[in-house]
C-alpha positions, 0 to 999 in steps of 0.5 A, a space after each residue: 410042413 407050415 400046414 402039417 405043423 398047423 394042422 398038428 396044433 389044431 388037433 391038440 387044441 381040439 383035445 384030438 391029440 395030447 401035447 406030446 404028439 407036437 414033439 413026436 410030430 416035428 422029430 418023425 421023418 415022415 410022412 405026415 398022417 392026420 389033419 394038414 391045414 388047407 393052404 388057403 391065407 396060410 403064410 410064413 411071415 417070419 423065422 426065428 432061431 436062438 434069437 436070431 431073425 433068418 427071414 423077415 417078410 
């Protein structure tokens, strides 16, 4: 999901895709179709909801 949400972001950056498509991505059941980041050095270092740290590296 990290890589997906990534790869998503990247595209916008790049003009591939409008901004909207972040919010059409994170909502679609699946499954992805487009760029997903290479896994390589990517890490989730922290979640954070409404405040509310729920993990910490």
């Amino acid at each position: 999901m990290v890589r997906n949400i990534t790869g998503t972001l990247i595209d916008v950056a790049r003009g591939h895709l409008p901004e909207s498509a972040i919010d059409e991505r994170l909502a679609s059941p699946g499954p992805y179709r487009g760029y997903t980041a290479p896994g390589h050095g990517l890490t989730l270092m922290e979640v954070e909801f409404g405040g509310i740290k729920n993990y910490e590296l």
